[in-house]
N, CA, C and O atoms as a printed pandas DataFrame, in Angstrom:
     atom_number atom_name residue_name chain_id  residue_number  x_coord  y_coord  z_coord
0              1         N          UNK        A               1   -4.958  -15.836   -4.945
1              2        CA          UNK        A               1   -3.626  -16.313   -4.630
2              3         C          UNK        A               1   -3.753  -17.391   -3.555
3              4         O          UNK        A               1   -4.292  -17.179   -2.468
4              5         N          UNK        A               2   -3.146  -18.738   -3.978
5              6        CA          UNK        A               2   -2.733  -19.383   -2.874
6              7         C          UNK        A               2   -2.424  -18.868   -1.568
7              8         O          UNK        A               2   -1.456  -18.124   -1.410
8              9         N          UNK        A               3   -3.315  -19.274   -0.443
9             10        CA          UNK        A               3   -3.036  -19.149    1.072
10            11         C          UNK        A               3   -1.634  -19.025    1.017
11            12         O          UNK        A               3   -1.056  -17.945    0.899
12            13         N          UNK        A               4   -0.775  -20.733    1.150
13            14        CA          UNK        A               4    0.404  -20.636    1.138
14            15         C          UNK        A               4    1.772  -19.485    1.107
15            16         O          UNK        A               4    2.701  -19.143    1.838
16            17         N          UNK        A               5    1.136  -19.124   -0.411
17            18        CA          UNK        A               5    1.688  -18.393   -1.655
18            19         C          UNK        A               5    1.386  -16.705   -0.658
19            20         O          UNK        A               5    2.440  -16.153   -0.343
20            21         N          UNK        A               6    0.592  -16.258   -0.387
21            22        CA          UNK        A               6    0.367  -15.042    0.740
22            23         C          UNK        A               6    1.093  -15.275    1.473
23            24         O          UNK        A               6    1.944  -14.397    1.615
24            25         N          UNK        A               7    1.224  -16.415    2.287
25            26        CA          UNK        A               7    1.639  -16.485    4.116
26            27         C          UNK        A               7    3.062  -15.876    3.597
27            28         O          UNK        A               7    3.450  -14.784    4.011
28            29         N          UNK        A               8    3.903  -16.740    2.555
29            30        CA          UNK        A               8    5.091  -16.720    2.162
30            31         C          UNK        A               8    5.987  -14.973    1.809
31            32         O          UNK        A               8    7.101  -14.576    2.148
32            33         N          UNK        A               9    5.045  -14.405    1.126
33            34        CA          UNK        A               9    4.812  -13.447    0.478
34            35         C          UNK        A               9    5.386  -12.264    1.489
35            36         O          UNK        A               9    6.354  -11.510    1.402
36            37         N          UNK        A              10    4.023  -12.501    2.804
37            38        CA          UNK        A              10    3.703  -11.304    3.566
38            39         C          UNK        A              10    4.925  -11.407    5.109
39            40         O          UNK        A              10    4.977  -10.779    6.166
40            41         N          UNK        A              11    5.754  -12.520    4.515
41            42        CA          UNK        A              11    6.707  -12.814    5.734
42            43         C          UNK        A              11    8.151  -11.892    4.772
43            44         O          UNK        A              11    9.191  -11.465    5.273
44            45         N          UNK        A              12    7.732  -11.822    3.348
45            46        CA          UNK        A              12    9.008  -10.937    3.360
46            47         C          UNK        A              12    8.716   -9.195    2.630
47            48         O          UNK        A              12    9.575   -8.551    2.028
48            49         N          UNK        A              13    7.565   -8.831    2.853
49            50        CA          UNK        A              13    7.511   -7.541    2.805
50            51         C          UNK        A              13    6.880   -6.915    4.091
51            52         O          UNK        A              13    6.349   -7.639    4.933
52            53         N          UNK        A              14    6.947   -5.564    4.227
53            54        CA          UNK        A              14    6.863   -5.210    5.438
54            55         C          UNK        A              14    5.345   -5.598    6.085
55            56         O          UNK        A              14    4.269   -5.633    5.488
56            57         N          UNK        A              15    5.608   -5.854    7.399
57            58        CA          UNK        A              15    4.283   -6.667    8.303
58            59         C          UNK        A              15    3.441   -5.511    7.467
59            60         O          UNK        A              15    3.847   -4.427    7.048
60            61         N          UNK        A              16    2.067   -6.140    7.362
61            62        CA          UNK        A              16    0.614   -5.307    7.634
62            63         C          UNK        A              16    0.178   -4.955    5.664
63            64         O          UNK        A              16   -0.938   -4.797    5.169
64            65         N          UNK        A              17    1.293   -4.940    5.105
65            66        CA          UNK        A              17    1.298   -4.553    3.431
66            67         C          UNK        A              17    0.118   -4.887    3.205
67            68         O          UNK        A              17   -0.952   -4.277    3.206
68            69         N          UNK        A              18    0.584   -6.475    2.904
69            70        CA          UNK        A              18   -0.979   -7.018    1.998
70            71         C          UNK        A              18   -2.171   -7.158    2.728
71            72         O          UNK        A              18   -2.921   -8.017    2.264
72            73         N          UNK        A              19   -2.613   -6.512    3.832
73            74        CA          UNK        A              19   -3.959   -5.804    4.565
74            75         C          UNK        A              19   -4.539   -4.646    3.797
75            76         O          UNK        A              19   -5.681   -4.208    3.938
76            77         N          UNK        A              20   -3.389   -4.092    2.759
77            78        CA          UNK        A              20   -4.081   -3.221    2.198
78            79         C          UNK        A              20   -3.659   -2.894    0.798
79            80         O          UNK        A              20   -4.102   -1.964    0.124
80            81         N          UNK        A              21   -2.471   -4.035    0.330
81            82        CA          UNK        A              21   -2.157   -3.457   -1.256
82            83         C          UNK        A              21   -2.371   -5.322   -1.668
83            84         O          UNK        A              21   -2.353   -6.238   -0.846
84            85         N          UNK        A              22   -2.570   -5.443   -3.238
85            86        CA          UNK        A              22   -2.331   -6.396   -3.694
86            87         C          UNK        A              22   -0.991   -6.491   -4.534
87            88         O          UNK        A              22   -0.491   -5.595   -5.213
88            89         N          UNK        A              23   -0.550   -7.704   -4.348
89            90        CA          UNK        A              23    0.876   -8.159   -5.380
90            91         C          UNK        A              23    0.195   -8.016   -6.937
91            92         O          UNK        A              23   -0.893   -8.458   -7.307
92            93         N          UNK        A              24    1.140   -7.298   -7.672
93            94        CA          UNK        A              24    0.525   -7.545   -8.753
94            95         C          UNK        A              24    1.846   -8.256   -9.782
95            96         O          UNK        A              24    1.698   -8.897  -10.821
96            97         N          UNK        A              25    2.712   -8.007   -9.312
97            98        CA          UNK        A              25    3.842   -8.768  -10.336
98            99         C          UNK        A              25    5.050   -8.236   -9.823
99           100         O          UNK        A              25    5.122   -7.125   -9.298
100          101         N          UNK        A              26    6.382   -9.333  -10.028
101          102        CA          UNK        A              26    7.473   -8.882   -9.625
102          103         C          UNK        A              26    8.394   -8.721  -10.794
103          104         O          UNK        A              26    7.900   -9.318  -11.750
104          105         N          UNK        A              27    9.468   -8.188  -11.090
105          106        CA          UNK        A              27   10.146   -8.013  -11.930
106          107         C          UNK        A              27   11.980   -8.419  -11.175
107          108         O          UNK        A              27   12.382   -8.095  -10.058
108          109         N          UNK        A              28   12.714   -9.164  -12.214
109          110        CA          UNK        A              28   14.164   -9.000  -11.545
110          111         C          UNK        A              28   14.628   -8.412  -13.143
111          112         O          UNK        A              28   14.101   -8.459  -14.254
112          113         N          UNK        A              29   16.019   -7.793  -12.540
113          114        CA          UNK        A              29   17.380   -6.978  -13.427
114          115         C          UNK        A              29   18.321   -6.943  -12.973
115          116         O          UNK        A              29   18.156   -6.873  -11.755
116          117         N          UNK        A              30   18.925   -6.947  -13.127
117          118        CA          UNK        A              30   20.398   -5.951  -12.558
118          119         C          UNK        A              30   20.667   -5.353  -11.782
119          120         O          UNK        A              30   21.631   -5.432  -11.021
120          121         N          UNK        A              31   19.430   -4.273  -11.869
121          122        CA          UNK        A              31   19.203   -3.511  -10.655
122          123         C          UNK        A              31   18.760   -3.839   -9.536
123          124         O          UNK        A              31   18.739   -3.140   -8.523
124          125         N          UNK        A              32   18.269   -5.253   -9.707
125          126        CA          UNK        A              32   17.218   -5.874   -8.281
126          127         C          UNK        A              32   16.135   -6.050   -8.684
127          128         O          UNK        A              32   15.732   -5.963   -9.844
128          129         N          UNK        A              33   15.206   -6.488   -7.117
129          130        CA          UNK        A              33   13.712   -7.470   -7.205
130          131         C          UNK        A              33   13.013   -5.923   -7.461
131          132         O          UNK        A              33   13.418   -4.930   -6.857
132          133         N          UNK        A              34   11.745   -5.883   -8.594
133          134        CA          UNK        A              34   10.980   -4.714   -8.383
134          135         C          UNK        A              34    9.906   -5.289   -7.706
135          136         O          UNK        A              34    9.483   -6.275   -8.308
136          137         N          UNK        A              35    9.359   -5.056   -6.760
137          138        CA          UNK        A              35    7.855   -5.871   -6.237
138          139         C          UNK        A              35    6.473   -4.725   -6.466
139          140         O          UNK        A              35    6.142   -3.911   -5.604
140          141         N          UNK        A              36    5.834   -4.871   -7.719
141          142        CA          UNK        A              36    4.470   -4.082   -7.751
142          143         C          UNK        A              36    3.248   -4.203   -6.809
143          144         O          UNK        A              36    2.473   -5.152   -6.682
144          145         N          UNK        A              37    3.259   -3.513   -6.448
145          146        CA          UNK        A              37    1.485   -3.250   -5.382
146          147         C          UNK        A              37    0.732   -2.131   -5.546
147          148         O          UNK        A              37    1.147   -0.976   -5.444
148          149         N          UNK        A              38   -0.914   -2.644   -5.923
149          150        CA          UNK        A              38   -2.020   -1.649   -5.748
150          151         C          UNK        A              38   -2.451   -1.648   -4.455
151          152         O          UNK        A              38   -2.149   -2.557   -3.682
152          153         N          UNK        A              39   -3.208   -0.606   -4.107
153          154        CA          UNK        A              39   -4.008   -0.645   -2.745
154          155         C          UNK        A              39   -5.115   -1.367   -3.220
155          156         O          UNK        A              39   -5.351   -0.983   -4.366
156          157         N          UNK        A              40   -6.052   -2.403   -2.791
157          158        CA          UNK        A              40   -7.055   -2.614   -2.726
158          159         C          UNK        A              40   -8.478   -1.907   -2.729
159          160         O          UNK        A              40   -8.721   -1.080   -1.850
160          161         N          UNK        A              41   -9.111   -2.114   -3.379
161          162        CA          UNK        A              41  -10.200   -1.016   -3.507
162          163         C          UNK        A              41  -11.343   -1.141   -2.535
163          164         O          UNK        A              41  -12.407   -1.585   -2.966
164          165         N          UNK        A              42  -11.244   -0.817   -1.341
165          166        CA          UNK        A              42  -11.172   -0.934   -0.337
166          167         C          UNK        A              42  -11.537    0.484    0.307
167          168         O          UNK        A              42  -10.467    1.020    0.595
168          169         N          UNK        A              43  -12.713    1.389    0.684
169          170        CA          UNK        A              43  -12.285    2.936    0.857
170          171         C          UNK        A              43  -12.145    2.638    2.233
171          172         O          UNK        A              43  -12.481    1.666    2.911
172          173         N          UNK        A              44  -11.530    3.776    2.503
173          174        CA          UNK        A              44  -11.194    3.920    4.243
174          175         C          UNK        A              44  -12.311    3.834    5.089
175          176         O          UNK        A              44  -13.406    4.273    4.739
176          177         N          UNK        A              45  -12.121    3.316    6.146
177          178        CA          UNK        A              45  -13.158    2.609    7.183
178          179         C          UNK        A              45  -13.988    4.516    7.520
179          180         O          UNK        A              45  -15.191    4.766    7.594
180          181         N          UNK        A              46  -12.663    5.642    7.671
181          182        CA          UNK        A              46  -13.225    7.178    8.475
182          183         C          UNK        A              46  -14.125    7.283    7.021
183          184         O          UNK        A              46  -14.363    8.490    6.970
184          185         N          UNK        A              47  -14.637    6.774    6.034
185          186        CA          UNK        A              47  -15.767    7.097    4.930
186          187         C          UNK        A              47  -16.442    6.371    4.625
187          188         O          UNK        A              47  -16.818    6.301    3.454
188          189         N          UNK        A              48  -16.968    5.324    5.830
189          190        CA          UNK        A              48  -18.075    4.246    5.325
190          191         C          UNK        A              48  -19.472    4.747    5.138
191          192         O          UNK        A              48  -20.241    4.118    4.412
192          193         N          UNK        A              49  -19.900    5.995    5.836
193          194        CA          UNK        A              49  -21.508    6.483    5.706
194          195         C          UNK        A              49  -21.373    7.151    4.356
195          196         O          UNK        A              49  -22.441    7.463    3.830
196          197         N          UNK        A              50  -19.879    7.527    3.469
197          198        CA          UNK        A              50  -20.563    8.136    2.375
198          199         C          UNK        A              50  -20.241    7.577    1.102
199          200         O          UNK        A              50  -19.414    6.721    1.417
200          201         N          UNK        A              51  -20.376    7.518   -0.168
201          202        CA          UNK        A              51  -20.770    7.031   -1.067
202          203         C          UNK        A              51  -19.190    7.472   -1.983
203          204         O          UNK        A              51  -18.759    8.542   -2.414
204          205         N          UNK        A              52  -18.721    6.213   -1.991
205          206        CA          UNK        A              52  -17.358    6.845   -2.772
206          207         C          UNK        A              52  -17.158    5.548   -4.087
207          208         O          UNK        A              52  -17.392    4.344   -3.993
208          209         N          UNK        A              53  -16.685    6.275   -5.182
209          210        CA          UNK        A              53  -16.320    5.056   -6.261
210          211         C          UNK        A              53  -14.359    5.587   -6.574
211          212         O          UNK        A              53  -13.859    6.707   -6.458
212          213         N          UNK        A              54  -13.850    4.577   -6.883
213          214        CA          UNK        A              54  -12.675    4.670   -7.158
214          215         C          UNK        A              54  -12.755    5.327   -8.227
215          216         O          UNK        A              54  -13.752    5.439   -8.940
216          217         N          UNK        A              55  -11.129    6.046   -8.473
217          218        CA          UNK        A              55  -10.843    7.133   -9.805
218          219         C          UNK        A              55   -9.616    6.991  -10.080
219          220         O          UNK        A              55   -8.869    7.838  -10.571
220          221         N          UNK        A              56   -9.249    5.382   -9.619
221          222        CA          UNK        A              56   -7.473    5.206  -10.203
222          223         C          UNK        A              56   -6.855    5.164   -9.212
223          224         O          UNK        A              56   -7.199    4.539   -8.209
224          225         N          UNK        A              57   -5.556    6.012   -9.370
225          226        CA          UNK        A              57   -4.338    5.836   -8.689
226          227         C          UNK        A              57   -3.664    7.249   -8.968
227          228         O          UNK        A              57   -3.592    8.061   -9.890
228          229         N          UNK        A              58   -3.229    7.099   -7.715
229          230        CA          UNK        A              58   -2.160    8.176   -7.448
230          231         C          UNK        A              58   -0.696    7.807   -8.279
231          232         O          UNK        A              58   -0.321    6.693   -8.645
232          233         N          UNK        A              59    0.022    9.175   -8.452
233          234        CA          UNK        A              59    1.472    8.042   -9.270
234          235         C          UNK        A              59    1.793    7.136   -8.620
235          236         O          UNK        A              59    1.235    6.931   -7.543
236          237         N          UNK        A              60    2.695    6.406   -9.042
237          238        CA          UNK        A              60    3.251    5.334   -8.181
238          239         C          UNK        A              60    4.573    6.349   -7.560
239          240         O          UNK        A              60    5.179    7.292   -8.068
240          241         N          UNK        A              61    4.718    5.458   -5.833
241          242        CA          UNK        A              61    6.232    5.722   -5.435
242          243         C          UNK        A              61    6.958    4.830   -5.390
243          244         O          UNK        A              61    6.440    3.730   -5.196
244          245         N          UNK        A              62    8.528    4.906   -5.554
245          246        CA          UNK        A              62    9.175    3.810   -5.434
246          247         C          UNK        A              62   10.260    4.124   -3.822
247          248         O          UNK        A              62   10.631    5.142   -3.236
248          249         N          UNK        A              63   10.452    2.589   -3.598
249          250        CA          UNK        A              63   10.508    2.348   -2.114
250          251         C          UNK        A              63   11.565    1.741   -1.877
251          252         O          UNK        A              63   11.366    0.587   -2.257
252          253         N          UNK        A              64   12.998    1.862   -1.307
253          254        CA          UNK        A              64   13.577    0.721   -0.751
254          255         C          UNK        A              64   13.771    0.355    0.420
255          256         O          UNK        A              64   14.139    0.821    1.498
256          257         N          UNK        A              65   13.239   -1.165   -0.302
257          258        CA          UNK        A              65   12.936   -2.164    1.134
258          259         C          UNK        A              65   14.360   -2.806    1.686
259          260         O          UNK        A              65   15.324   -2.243    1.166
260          261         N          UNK        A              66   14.677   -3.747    2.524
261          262        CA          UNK        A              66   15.223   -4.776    2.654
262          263         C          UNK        A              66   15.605   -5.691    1.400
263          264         O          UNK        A              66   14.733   -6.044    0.606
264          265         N          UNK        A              67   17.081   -6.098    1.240
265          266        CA          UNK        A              67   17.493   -7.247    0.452
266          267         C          UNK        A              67   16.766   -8.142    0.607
267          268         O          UNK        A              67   16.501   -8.407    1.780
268          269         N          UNK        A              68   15.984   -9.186   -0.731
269          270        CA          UNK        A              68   15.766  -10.595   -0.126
270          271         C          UNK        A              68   17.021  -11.509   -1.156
271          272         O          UNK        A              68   17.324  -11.260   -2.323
272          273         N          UNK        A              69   17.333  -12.126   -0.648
273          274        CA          UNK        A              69   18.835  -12.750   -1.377
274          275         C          UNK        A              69   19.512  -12.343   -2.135
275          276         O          UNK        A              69   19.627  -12.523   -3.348
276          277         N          UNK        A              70   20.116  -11.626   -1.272
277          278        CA          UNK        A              70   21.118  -10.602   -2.078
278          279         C          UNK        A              70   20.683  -10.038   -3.169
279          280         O          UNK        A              70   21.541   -9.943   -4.046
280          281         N          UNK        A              71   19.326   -9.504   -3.502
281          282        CA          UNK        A              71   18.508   -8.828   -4.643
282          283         C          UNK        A              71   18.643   -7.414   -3.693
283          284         O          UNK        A              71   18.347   -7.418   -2.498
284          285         N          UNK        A              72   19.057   -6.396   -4.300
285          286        CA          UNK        A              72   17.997   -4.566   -3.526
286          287         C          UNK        A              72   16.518   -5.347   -4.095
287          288         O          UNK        A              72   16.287   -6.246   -4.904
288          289         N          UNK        A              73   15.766   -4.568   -3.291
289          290        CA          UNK        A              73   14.579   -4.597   -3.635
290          291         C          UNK        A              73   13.670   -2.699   -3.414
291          292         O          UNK        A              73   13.442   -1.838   -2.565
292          293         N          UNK        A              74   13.472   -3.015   -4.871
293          294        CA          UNK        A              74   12.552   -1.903   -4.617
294          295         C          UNK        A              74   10.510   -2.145   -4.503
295          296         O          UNK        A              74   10.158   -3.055   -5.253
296          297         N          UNK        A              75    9.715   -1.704   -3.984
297          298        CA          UNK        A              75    8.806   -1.753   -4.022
298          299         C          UNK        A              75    7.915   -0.439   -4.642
299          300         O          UNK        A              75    8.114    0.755   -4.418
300          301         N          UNK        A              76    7.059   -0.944   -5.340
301          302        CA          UNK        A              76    6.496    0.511   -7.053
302          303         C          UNK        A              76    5.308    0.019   -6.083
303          304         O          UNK        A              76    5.116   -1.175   -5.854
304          305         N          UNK        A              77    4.408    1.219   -5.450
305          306        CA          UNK        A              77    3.447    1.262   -4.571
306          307         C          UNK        A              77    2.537    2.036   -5.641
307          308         O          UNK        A              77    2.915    2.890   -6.443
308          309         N          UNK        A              78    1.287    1.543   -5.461
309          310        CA          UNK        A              78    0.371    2.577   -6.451
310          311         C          UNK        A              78   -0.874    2.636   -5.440
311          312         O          UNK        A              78   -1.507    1.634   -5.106
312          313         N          UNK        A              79   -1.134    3.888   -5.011
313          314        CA          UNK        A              79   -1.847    4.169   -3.822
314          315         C          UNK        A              79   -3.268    4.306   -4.239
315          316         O          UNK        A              79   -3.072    4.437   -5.447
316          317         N          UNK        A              80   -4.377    4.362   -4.120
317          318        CA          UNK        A              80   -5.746    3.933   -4.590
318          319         C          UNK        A              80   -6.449    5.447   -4.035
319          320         O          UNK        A              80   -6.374    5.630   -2.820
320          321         N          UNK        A              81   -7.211    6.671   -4.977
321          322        CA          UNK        A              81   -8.025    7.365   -4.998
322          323         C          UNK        A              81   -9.341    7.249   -4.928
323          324         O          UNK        A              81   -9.838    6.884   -5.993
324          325         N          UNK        A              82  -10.134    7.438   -4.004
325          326        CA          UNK        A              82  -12.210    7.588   -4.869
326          327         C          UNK        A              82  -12.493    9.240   -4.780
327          328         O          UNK        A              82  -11.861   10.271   -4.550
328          329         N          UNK        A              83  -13.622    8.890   -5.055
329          330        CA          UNK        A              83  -14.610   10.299   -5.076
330          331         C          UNK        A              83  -15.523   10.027   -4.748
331          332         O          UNK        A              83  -16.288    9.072   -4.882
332          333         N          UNK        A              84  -15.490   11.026   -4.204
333          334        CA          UNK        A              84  -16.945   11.350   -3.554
334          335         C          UNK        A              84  -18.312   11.151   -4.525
335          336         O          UNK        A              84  -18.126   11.540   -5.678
336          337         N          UNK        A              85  -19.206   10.789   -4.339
337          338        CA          UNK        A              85  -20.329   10.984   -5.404
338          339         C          UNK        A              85  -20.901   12.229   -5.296
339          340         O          UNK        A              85  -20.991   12.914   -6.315
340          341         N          UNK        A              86  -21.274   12.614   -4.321
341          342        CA          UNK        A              86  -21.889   13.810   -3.470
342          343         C          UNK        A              86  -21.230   15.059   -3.758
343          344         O          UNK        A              86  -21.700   16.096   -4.227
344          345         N          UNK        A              87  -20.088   14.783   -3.404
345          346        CA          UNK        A              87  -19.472   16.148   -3.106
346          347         C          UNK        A              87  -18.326   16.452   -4.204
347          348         O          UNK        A              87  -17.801   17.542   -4.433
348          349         N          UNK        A              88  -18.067   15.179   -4.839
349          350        CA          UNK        A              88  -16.666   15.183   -5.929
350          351         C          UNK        A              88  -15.563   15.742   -5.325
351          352         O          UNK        A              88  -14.920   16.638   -5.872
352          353         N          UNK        A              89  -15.203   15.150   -3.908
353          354        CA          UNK        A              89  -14.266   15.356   -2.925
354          355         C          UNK        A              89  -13.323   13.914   -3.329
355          356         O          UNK        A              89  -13.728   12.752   -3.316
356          357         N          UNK        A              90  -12.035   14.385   -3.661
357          358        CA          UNK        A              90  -11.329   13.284   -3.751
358          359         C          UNK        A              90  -10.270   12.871   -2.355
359          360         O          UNK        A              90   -9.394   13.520   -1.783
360          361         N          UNK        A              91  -10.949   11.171   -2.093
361          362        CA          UNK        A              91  -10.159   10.653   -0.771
362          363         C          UNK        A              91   -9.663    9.562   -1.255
363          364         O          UNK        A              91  -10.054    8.768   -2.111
364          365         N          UNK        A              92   -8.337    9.662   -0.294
365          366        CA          UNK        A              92   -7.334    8.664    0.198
366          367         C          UNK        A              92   -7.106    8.287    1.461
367          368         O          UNK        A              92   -7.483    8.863    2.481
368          369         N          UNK        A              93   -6.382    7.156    1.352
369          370        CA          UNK        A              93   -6.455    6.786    2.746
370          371         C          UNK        A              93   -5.669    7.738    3.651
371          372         O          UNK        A              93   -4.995    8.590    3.072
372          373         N          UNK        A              94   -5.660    7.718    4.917
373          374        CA          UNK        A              94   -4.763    8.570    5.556
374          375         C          UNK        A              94   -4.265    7.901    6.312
375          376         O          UNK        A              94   -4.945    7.353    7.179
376          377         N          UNK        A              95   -2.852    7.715    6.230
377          378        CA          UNK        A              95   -1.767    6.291    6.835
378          379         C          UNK        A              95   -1.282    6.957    8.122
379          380         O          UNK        A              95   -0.337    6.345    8.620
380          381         N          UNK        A              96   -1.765    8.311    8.963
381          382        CA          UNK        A              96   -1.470    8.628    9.902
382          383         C          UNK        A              96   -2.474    8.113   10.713
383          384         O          UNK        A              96   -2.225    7.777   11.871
384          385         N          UNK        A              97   -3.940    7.984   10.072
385          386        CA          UNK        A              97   -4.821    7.470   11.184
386          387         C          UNK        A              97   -4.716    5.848   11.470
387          388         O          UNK        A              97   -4.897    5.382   12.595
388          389         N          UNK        A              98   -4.371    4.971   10.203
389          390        CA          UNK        A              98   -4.428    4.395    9.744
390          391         C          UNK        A              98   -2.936    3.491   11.111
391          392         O          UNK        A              98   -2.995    2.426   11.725
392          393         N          UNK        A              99   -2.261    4.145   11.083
393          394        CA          UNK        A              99   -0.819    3.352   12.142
394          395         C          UNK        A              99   -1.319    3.731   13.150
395          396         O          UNK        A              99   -0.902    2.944   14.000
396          397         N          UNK        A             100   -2.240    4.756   13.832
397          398        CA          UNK        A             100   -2.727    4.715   15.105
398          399         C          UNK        A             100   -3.493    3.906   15.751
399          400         O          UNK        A             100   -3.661    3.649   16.943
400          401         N          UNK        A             101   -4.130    3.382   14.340
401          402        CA          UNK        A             101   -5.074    2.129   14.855
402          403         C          UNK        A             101   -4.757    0.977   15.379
403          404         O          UNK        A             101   -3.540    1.020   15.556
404          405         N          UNK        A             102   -5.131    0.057   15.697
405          406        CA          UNK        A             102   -4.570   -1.438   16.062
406          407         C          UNK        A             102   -4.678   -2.315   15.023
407          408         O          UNK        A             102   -4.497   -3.528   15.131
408          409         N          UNK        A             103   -5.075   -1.527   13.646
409          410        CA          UNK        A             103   -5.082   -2.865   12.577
410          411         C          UNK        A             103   -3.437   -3.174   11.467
411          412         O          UNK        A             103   -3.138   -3.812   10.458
412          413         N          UNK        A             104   -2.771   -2.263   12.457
413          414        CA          UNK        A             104   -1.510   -2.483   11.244
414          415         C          UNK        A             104   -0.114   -2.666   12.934
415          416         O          UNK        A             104   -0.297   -2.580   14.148
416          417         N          UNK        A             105    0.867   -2.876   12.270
417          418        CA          UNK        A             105    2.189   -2.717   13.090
418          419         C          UNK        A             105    2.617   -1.134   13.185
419          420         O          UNK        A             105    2.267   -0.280   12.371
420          421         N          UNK        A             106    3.284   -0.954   14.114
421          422        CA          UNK        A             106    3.522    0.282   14.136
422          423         C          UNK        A             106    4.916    0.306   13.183
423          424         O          UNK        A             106    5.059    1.431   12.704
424          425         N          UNK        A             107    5.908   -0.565   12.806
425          426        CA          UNK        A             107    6.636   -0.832   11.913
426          427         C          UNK        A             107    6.019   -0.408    9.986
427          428         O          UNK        A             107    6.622   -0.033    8.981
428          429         N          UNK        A             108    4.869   -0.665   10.226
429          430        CA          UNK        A             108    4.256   -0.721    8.796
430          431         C          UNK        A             108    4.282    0.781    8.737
431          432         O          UNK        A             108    5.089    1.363    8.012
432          433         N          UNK        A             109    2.961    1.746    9.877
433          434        CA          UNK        A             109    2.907    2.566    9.884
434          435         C          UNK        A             109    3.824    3.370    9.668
435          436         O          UNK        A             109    3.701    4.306    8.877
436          437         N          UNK        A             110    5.309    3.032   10.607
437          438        CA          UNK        A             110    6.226    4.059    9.950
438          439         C          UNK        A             110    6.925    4.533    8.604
439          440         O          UNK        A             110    7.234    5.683    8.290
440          441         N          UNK        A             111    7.152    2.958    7.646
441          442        CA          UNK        A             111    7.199    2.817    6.562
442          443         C          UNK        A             111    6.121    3.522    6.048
443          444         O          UNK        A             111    6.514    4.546    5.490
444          445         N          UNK        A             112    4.810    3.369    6.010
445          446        CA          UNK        A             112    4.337    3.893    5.037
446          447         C          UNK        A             112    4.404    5.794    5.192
447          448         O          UNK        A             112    4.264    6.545    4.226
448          449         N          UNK        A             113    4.569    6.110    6.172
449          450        CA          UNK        A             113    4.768    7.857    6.582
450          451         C          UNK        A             113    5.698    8.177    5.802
451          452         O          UNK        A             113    5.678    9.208    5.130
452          453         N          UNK        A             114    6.978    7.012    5.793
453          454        CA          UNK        A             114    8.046    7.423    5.289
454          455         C          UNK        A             114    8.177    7.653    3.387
455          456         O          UNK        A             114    8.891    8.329    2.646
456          457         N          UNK        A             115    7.117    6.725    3.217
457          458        CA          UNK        A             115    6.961    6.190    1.766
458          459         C          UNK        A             115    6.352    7.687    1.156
459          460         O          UNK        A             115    6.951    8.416    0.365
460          461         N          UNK        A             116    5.062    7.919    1.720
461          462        CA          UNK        A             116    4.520    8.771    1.428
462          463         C          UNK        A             116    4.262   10.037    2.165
463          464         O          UNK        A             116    3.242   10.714    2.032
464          465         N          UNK        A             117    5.289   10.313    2.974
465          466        CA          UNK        A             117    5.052   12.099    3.059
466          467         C          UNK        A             117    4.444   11.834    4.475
467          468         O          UNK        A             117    3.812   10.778    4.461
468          469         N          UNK        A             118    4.429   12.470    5.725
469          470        CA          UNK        A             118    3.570   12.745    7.486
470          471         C          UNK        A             118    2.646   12.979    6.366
471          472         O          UNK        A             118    1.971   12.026    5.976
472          473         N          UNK        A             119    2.533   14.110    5.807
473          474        CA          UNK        A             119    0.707   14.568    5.521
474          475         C          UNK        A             119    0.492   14.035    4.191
475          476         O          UNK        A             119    0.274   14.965    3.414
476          477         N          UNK        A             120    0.473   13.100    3.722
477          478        CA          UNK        A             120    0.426   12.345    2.882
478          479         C          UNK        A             120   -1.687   12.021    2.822
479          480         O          UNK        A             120   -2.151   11.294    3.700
480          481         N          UNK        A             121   -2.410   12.480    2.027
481          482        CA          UNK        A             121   -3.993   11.941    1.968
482          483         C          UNK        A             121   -4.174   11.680    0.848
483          484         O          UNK        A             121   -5.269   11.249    0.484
């Protein structure tokens, strides 16, 4: 994706998103803007010493965001699973450690708690 085309993007969904999901397509209706996002396949930084391959996606949740011109907007989040090789332990990210850190807004963080559940893994 165009630089541009990101900067533009990530100024109207919530700060910190596309750090960790990709746009994959938007949809309009009647009902409003749908905005699709995967997580990036990407495993969590707390599982870099062990050996994980992706296994899909969690269902998708749906989200409402902020109007962007007079559209509702919903956002269809599809959250990213691996496994373990080792252990066939299935991980996700954990968006509680994840907003404690300094790599997201604490705005994002709360959204995403809210999106998916406090104990959400």
């Amino acid at each position: 994706m165009d630089q541009s085309y990101r900067q533009l993007i990530g100024f109207l969904l919530p700060q910190g998103l596309l750090a960790y999901f990709d746009l994959i397509k938007t949809t309009q209706s009647p009902n409003g803007l749908h905005i699709y996002l995967e997580e990036i396949n990407e495993p969590p930084a707390e599982y870099k010493d062990r050996k994980l391959h992706s296994k899909g996606f969690l269902p998708e949740v749906r989200v409402q965001d902020f109007p962007i011109r007079e559209n509702k907007v919903t956002l269809v989040i599809k959250r990213r699973r691996w496994e373990d090789v080792h252990t066939n332990d299935i991980i996700t990210r954990d968006w509680n450690l994840v907003s404690d850190g300094a790599r997201i807004t604490k705005e994002f963080g709360l959204f995403l708690k809210e999106a998916f559940g406090r104990n959400a893994r």
